[in-house]
C-alpha positions as CSV (number, residue, x, y, z in Angstrom):
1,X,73.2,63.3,11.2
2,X,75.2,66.4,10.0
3,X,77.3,66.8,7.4
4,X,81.0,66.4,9.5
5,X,79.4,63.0,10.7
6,X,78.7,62.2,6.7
7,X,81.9,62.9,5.9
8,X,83.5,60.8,8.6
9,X,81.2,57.6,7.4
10,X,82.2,57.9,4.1
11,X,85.8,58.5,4.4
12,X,85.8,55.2,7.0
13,X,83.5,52.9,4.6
14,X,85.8,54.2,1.9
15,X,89.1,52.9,4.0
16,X,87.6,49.7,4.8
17,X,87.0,49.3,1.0
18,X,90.5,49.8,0.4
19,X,91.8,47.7,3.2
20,X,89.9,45.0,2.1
21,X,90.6,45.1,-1.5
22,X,94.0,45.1,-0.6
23,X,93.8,42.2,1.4
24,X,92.1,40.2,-1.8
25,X,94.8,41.4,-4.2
26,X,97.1,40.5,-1.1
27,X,95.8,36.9,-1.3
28,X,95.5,36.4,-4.8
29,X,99.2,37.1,-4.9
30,X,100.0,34.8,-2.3
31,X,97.9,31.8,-3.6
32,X,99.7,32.6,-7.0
33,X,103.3,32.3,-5.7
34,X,102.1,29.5,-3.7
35,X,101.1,27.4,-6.7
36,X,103.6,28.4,-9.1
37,X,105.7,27.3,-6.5
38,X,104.2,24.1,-5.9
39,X,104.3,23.2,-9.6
40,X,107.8,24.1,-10.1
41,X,108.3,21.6,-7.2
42,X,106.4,19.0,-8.6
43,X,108.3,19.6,-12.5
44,X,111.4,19.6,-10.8
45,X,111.0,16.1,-9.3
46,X,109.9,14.5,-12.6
47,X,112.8,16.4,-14.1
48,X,115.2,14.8,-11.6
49,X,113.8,11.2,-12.1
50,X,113.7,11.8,-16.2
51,X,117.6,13.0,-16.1
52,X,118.4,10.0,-14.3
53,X,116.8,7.3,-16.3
54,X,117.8,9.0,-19.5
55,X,121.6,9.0,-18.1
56,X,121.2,5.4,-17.1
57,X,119.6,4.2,-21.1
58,X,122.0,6.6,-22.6
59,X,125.1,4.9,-20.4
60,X,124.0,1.4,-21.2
61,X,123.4,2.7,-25.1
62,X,126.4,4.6,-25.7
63,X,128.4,2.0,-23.2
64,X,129.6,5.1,-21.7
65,X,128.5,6.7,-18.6
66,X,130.1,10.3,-18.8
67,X,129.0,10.6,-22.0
68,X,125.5,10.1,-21.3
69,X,126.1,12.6,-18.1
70,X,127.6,15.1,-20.8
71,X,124.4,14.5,-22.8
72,X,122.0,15.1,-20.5
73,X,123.6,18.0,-19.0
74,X,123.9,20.0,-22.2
75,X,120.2,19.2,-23.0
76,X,119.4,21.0,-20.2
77,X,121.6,23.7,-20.8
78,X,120.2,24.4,-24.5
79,X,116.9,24.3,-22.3
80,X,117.9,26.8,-19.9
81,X,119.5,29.4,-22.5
82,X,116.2,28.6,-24.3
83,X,114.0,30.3,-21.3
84,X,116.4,32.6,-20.5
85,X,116.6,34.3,-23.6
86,X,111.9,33.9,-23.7
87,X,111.9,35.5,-19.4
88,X,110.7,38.1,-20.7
89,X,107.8,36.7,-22.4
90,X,107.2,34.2,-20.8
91,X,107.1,35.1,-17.3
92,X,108.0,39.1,-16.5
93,X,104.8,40.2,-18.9
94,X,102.4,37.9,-17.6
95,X,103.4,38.9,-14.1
96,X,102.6,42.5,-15.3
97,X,99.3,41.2,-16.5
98,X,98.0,39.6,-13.6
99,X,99.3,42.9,-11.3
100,X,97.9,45.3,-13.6
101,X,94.4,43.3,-13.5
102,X,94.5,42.5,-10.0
103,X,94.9,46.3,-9.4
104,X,93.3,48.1,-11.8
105,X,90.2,46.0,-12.6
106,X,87.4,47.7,-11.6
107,X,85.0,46.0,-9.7
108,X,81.5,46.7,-9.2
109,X,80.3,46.3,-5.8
110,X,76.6,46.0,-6.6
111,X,77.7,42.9,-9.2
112,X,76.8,39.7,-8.1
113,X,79.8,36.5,-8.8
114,X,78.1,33.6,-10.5
């Protein structure tokens, strides 16, 4: 084997590296969005079911069922404004974290996964 044919090997082991690490960062985003997805799914269900029962107990408490819709409604506007002014913390940094690992962790290839 001469050097040209070398150089050739180890360029095209070093793409199919690359190729496949990208298609494991590729799918570690995917299954991310997937279940962040699926849980904000599944909160806003129960979230739908909670806001209805408490306007029902607050309409038959307050005898009053726009009030209790009034209620409800600007509890979850205080909760809103309340994430909206944390985004940043709460979800654009820890986006950056798991890109910035995802992409520049380096991996060992000899390392065995326990």
């Amino acid at each position: 084997m001469n050097i040209l044919e070398s150089v050739k090997e180890y360029f095209g082991l070093k793409s199919d590296a690359f190729k496949l690490g990208l298609v494991e960062n590729f799918s570690l985003v995917i299954n991310q969005f997937l279940s962040t997805l699926l849980l904000i799914l599944i909160l806003l269900t129960s979230l739908i079911f909670l806001a209805a029962g408490a306007n029902k107990w607050l309409g038959m408490l307050l005898d009053n069922a726009v009030a209790a819709f009034l209620i409800t409604g600007g509890f979850f506007l205080v909760v809103f404004l309340i994430l909206f002014l944390l985004r940043k913390k709460l979800f654009v940094n820890s986006f950056i974290r798991l890109f910035s690992k995802m992409f520049f962790e380096e991996k060992d290839p000899n390392a065995r996964e326990e």
